[in-house]
N, C-alpha and C positions, 0 to 999 in steps of 0.2 A: 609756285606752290601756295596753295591754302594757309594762313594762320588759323591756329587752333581757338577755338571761340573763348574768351576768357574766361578764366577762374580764380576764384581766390583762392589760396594758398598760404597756410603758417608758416611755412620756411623761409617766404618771401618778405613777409612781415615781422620775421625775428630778425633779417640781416637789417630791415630798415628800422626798427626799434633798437637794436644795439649801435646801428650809426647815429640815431638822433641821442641816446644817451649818451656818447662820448664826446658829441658837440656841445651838449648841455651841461657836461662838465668845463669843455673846455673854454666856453663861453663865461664860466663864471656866475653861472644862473645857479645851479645846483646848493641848496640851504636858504634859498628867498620865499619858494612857494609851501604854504604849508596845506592842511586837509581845508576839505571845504567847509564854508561859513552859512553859506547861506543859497537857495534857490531863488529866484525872479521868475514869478508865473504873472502873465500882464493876462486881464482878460478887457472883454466889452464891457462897457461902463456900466451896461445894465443888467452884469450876470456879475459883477464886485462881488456885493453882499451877500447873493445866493453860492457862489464859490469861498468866503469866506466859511457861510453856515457851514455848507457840505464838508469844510478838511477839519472844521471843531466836531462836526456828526460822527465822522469814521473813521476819527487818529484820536491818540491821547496826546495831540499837538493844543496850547492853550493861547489865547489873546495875550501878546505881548503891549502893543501898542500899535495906534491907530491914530494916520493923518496925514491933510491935506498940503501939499505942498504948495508954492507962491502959482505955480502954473495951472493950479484947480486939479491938481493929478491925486488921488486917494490910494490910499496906504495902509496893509495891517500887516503885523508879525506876527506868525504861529510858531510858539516854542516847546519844545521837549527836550529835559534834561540829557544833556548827551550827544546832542543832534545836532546837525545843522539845522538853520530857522528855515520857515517856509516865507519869505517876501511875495505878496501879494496886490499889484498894481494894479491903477485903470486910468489911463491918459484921456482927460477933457478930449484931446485929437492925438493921433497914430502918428507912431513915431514914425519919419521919412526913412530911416535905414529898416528898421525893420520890416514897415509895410510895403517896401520894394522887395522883400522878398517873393520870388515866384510863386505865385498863388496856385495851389492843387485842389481841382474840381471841387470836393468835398472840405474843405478848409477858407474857400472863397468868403462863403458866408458868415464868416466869425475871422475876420486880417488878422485884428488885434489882438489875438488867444493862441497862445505858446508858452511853453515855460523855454523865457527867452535867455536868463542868462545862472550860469553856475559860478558861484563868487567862492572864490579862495582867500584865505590867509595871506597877508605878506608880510616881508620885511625887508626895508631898506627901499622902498614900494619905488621912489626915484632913481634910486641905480639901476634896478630893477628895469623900467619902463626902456631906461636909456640904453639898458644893452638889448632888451629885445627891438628896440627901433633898429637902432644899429645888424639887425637880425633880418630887418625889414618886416616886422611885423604892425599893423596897420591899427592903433587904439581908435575909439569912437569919439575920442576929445583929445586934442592939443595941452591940455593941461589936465594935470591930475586935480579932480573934482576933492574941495578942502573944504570940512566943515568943523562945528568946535567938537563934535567927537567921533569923526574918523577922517581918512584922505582914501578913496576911491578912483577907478578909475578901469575901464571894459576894452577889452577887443570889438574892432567889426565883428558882425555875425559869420561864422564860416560860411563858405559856399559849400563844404560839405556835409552839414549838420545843421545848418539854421541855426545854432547854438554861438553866443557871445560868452566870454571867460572873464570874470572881474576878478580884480584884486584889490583887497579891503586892509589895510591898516589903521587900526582901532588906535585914539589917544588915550593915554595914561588915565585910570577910572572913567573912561568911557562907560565899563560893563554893557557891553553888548546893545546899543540905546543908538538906534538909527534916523529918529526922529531930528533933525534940527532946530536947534532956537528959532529960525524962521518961519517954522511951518506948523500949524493951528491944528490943534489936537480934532481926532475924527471920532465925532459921538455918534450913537446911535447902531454898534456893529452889534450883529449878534452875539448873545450870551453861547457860553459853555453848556451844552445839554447836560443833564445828571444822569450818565450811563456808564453806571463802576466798569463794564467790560470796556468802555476805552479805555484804561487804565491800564489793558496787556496788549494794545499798541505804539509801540515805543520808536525807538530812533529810525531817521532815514539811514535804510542801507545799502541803497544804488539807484541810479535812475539810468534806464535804459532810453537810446536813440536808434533811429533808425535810418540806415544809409544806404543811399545807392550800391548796388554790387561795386561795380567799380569804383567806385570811393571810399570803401570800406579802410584799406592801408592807408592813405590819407590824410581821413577823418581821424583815426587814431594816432597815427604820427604826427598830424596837428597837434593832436590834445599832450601827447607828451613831452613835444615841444614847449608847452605856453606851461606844464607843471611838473611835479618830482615822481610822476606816476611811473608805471613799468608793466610790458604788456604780460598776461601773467600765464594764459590759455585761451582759447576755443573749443566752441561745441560746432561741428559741422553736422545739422539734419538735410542730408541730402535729396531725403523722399519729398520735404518740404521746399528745398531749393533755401535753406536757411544757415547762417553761421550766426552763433552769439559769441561775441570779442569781448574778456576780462581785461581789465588796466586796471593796475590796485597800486598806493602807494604801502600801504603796510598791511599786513592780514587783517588787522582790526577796523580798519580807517572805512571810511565811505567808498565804493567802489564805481566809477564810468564804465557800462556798459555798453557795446555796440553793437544793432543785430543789422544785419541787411543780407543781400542774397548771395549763395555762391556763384551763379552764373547773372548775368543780367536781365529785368525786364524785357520780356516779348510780348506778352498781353494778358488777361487779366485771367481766362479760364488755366493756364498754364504755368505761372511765374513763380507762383506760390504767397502764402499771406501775408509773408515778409517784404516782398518787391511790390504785391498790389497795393499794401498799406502806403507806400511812399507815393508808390504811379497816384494813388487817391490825397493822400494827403500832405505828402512834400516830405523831403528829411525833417524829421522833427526828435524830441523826448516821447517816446508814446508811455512811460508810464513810470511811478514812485513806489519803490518797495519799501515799506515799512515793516522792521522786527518787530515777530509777534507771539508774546509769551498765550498760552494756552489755545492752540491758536483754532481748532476746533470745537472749542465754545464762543468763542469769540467772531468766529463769519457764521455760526448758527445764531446767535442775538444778530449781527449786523444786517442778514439777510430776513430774518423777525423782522427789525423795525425799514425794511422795505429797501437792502440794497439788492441788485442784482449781481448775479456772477456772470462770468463767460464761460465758467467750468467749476467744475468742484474739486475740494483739495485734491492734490495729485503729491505724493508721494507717501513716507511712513517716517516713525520712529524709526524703525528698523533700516530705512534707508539714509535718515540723517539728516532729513530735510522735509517740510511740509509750505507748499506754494499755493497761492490759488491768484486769478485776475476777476476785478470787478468790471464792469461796463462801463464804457468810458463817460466820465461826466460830461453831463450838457453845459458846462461852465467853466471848464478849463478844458477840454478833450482829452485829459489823461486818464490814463488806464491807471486804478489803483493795484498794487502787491502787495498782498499780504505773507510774510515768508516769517517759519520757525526753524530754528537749524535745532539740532539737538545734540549734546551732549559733546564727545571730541570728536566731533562730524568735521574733517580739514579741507573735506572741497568747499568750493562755491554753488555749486550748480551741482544735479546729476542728469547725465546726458538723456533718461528715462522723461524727466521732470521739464526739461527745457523743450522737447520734441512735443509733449501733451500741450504746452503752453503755447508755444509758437502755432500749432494749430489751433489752439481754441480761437486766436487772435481774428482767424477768418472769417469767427461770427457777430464779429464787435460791429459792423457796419450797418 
């Protein structure tokens, strides 16, 4: 007899989140990982500064610091009170684990452009390491990388997300200051534009990945494994062949989101714009939502001074949520979000808002 052509499935997905949660207790991991710290977007060395301008142009993210490391690699942090920072790189030459990742048609042309890794909090960052090895989980260095104000240290990249996990333990009045005494302040970055309306674009509130259908369970159970998240819901748009997957550690906190497809890739008129984005461009983050106070005056200036959308706002007050996606930049390929939640609005998503979004996605190409 036939097997049934795969699907994804939330029942299947809650027995394997409640098993990796019981391991994660029993492991001793549970109270190490805290919210996230920071993003790592690495682009080509000669789209840095233009990717710097662009996230000073359409966030109320500001220049933290800026600089070149011993290995000629350039460096800037965009900060907002509240947030995790946005880390901003360009490697002189491409990293050998990352640039062996599978290259998809349309991602060829730019190796070096991914937001490659999502840095957590830690504590006790050496017990830490030693019980996930012991776990068999695979870091990117043998030693936990020690500087005079923090000790660091990343996963390999998933095979199911292209996405590496760091974890960052800040020394004693660090304050948040990633720069090390060994590496040569980076002059010359773009100033802060004067546009009051970035001022009601505020903290990151998820960044969304995108994953093969069948690696969807996975990918997720990966990621809850390596932190204190917990899988929280799904949206399944079946007419689009799409699921969007919630992991929140606490309702306030930054949120991992996962979209890939309910059945898997068959080819590109058919799949829907969730599975052809990967078949074109590989699992990746396709995009950073950013909390946005007023938030219909604020993409009316943004799209004033010359951004584009994929769609225009999709949802209401009255439904609790306002979304809209911009065109993905020519300098990191991320889709920007811009999202307002209103009032005692307790979803994440509404299922209306996610199905408009996920298809707008088909026109980004």
């Amino acid at each position: 007899m036939q097997e049934p052509p795969f699907q994804n499935t939330d029942a299947r997905l809650l027995t394997g989140a409640s098993h990796v949660e019981r391991d994660r207790r029993e492991a001793g991991i549970d109270g190490m990982v805290g919210d996230l710290a920071a993003v790592i977007i690495s682009t080509e060395p000669d789209h840095f500064r233009d990717a710097v301008a662009e996230l000073l142009a359409t966030t109320g993210f500001t220049l933290a610091e800026g600089w070149r490391d011993a290995g000629g690699s350039e460096n800037a942090v965009l900060r907002s009170p509240g947030s995790a920072d946005l880390v901003l790189q360009s490697r002189r030459t491409s990293h050998p684990v990352f640039s062996a990742l599978p290259a998809a048609p349309k991602a060829r042309a730019m190796p070096s452009t991914r937001l490659e890794t999502l840095v957590f909090t830690a504590a006790n960052l050496e017990e830490y390491v030693a019980l996930q090895r012991r776990r068999g989980v695979p870091f990117l260095t043998t030693d936990i990388l020690t500087t005079d104000r923090y000790r660091f240290i990343q996963t390999l990249p998933s095979p199911f997300t292209g996405n590496s996990l760091g974890y960052l333990e800040w020394e004693p009045g660090a304050d948040r200051l990633y720069r090390s005494e060994k590496a040569s302040a980076l002059t010359g970055l773009p100033a802060k534009p004067d546009l009051p309306y970035l001022h009601h674009v505020g903290l990151l509130d998820h960044a969304a990945t995108r994953v093969r259908a069948e690696d969807r369970d996975r990918a997720v159970l990966e990621f809850l494994s390596l932190t204190e998240y917990h899988f929280q819901f799904a949206i399944h748009v079946r007419d689009q062949n799409s699921v969007t997957t919630v992991a929140r550690r606490r309702p306030e906190d930054y949120a991992m989101v996962f979209t890939s497809g309910i059945t898997p890739f068959r080819d590109e008129a058919t799949s829907g714009p969730t599975e052809r984005f990967i078949h074109l461009y590989g699992p990746r983050v396709h995009h950073l939502a950013f909390r946005t106070d007023e938030i219909e005056a604020t993409t009316a200036s943004l799209k004033q001074d010359g951004m584009e959308f994929l769609i225009d706002l999709v949802g209401s007050p009255e439904e609790g949520i306002h979304q809209t996606f911009s065109r993905p930049s020519p300098h990191t390929m991320l889709v920007t979000e811009y999202l307002h939640r209103y009032g005692d609005f307790d979803g994440f998503f509404t299922e209306s808002n996610v199905s408009r979004l996920t298809a707008a996605t088909a026109r980004q190409d």
